[in-house]
C-alpha positions as CSV (number, residue, x, y, z in Angstrom):
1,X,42.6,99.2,201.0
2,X,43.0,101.9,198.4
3,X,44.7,98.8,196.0
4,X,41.2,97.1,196.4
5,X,39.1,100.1,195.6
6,X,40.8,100.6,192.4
7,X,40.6,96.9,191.6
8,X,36.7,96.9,192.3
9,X,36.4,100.3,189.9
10,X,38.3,98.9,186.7
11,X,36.1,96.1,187.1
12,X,33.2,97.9,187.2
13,X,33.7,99.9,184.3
14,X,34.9,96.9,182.0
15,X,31.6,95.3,182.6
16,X,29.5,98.6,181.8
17,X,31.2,98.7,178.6
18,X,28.5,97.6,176.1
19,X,29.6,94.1,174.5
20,X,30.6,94.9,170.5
21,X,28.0,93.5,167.7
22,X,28.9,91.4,165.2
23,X,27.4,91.2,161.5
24,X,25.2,88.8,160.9
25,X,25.0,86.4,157.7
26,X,23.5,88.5,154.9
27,X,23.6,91.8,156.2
28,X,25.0,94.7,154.0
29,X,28.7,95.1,155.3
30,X,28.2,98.8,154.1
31,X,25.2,99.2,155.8
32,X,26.6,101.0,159.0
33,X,28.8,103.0,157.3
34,X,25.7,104.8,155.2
35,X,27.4,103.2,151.6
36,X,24.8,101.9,149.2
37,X,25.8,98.2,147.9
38,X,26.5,99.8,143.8
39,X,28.6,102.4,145.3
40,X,31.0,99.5,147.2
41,X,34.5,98.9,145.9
42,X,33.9,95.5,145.7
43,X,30.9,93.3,144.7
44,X,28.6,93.0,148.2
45,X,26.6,89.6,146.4
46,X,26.8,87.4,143.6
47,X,24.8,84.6,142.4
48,X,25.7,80.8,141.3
49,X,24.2,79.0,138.8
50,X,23.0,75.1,138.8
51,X,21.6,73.5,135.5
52,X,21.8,70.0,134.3
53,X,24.1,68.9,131.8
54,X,22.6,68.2,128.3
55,X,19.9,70.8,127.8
56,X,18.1,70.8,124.6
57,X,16.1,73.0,122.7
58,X,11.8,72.5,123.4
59,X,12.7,70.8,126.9
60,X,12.0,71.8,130.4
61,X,15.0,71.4,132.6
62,X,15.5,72.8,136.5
63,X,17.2,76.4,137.4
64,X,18.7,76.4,140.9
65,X,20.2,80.2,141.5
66,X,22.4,80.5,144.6
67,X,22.8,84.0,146.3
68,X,26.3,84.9,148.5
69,X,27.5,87.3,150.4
70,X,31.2,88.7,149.6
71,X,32.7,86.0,151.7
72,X,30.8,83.5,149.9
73,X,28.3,82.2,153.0
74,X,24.6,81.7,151.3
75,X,22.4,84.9,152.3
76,X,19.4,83.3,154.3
77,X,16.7,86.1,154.2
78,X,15.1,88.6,151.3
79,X,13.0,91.5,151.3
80,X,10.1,91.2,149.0
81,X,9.9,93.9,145.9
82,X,7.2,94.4,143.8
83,X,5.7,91.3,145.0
84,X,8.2,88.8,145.0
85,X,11.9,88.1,146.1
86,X,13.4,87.2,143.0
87,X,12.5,88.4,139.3
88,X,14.8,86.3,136.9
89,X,15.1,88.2,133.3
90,X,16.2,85.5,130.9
91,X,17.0,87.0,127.3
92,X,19.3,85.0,124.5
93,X,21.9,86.8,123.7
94,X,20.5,88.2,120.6
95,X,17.4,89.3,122.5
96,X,15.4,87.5,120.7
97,X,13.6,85.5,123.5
98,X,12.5,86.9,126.8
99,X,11.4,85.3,129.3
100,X,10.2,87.3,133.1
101,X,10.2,83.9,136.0
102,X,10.0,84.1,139.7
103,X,11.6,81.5,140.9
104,X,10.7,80.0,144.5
105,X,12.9,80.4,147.1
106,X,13.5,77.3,149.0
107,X,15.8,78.6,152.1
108,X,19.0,78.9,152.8
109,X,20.1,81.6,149.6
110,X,18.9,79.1,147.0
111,X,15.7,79.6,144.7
112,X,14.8,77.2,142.0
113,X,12.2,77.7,138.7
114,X,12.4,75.5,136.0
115,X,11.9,76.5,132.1
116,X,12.0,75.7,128.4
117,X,14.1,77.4,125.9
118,X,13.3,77.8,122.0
119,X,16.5,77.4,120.5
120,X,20.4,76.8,120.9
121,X,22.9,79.7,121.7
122,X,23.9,81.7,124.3
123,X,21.5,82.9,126.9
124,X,22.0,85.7,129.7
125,X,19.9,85.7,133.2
126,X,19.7,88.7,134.9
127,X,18.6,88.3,139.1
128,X,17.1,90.7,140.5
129,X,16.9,90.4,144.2
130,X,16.7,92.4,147.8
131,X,19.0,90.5,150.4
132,X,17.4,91.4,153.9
133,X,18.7,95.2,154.0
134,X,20.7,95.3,151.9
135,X,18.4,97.2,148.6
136,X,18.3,96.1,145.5
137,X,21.2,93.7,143.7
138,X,21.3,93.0,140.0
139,X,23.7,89.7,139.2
140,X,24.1,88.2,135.9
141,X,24.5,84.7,134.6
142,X,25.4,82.7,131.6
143,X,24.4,79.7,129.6
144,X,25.0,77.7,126.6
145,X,22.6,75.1,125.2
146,X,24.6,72.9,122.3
147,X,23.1,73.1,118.9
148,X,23.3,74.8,115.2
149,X,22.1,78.3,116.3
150,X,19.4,80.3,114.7
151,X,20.9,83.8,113.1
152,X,19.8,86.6,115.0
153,X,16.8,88.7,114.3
154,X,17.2,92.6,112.9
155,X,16.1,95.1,115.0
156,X,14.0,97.8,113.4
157,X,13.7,100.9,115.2
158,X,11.4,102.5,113.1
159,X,8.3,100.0,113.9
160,X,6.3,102.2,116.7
161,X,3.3,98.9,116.7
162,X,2.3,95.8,117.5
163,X,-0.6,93.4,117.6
164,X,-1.0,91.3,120.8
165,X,-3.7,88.4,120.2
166,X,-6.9,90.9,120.1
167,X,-5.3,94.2,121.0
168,X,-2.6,96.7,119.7
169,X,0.3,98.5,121.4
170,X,1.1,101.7,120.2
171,X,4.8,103.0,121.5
172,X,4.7,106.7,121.7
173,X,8.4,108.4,123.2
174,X,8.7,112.4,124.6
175,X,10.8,114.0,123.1
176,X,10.8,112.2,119.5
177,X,13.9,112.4,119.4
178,X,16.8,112.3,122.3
179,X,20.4,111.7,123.3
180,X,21.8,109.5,126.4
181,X,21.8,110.6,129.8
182,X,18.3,112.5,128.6
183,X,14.9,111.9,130.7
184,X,12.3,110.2,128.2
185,X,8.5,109.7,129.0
186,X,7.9,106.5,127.5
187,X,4.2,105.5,127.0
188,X,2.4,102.2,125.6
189,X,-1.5,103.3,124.5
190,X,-3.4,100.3,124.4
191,X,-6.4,99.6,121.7
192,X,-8.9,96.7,120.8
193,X,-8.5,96.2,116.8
194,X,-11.5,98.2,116.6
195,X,-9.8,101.1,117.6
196,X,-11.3,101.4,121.0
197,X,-9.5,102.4,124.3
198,X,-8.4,98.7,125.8
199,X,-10.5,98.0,129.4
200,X,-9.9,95.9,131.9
201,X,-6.7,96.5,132.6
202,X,-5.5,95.1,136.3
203,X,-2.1,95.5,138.7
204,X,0.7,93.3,137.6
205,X,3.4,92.9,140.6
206,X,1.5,95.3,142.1
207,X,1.9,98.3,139.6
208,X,0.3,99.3,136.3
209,X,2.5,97.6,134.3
210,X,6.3,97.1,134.2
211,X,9.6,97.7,131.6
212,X,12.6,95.6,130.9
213,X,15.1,97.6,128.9
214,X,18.7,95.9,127.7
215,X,21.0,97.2,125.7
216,X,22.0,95.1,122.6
217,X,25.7,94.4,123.9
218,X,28.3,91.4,123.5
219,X,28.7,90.4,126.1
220,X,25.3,91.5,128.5
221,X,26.4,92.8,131.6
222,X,24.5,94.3,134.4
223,X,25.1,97.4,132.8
224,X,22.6,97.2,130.1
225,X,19.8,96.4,132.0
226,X,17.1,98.9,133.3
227,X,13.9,98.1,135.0
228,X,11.7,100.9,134.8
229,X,8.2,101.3,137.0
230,X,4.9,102.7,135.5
231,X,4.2,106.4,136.5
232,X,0.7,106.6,138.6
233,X,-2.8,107.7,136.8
234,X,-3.1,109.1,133.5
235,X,-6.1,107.4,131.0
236,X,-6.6,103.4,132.2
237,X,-5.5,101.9,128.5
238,X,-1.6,103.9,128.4
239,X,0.9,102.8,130.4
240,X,3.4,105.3,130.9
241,X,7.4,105.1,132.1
242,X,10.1,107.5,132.8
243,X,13.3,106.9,132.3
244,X,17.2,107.5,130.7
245,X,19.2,105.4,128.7
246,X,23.1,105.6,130.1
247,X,24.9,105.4,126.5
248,X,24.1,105.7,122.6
249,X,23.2,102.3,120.7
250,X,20.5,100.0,120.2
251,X,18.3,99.3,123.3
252,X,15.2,96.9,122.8
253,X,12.2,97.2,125.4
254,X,9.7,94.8,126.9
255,X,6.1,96.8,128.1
256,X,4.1,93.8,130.5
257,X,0.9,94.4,131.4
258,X,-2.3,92.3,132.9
259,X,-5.2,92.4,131.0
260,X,-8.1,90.9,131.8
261,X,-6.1,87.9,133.5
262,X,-3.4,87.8,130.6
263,X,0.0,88.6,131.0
264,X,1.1,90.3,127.6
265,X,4.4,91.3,126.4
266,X,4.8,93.8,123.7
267,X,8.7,94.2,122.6
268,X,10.1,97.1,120.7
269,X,13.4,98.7,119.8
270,X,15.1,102.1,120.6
271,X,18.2,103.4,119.0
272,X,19.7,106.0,121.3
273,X,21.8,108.3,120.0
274,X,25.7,109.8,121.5
């Protein structure tokens, strides 16, 4: 009888033992361990890239951009982030073209966009996405479209302004003058040509405007990019960033902004020193 009762006891407790819980596809393997995704040994996502074969200069061609996990499986869900769940940053290598897409994502870790670009030579896509809790992942892609290649235009740091269709962007940068690693209010003050304080300034992505910032590297990596957020308040025509630049060199910045329906793009360039 006492053989019985300890029978009917083991079995009791191995069935009050809570059942263990798996991970599910596209969760952050770190996540229940408290370890941000950057700060993993090992690379939690990457991205794959699809293009046809053949792309010319002045053509539209298809962009499919599929998102893994670190055991390769396609990551089926994504947190939206400042509106949308993938911005694609597509620069040429020489940062001469820039080009800010949200491609559409059709399910199963796959989003597709389509595009046209200006000339032959290397190109470098930077995807920024959210998998479903897992924060934000930068990836970076490559390609090459076939052709004599334009040279590569100079970057002057000294030019502080620029004239957008009926308006002009002013860059002004606190303190003037600044080393890496050093925290640097960076504002855009918008005028008509008149000299009059732009109006009509709306959200874009749901903020007051935003900043791409890449370093000019060879090759890019996900190391040069920085995507900075407009500060709250201040006067409605300046749009104004915080932000630090990791190393010394050349860094060249792209200020977007909605005005009046129009998505602008003023471009400058930085040079940061040791």
């Amino acid at each position: 009888m006492g053989k019985w009762r300890l029978i009917i006891a083991l079995w009791s407790i191995l069935t009050w033992m809570p059942a263990s819980h798996s991970v599910a596809q596209g969760q952050d393997p770190h996540a229940a361990h408290g370890i941000h995704p950057a700060e993993a040994p090992t690379k939690a996502f990457q991205a794959k890239l699809s293009i046809p074969k053949g792309i010319r200069p002045g053509e539209s061609f298809a962009i499919a951009i599929d998102i893994q996990d670190g055991m390769r499986r396609q990551v089926p869900e994504f947190d939206l982030f400042q509106e949308k769940l993938m911005h694609l940053i597509l620069v040429s290598d020489d940062l001469a073209y820039f080009s800010h897409l949200h491609p559409e994502y059709r399910g199963n870790g796959r989003f597709q966009t389509s595009t046209v670009l200006p000339a032959a030579g290397g190109y470098t896509l930077f995807c920024d996405y959210q998998p479903a809790g897992a924060g934000e992942q930068i990836s970076v892609l490559k390609l090459r479209m076939q052709g004599t290649e334009k040279s590569e235009d100079a970057a002057d740091p000294n030019r502080g302004e620029q004239t957008l269709q009926d308006l002009r962007v002013r860059m002004i940068v606190s303190p003037a003058t600044f080393k890496a690693n050093d925290e640097i209010a960076i504002t855009f003050d918008l005028k008509r040509l008149d000299g009059s304080p732009v109006t009509g300034l709306e959200p874009y992505l749901g903020e007051k405007g935003h900043l791409v910032v890449i370093k000019k590297s060879a090759p890019l990596t996900d190391k040069d990019y920085i995507h900075a957020h407009a500060m709250r308040g201040g006067p409605a025509s300046q749009i104004a960033f915080s932000t630090r630049f990791p190393s010394q060199g050349l860094y060249k910045l792209w200020c977007q902004f909605n005005n009046q329906g129009r998505i602008l793009t003023a471009d400058f360039w930085i040079k940061v020193e040791r």
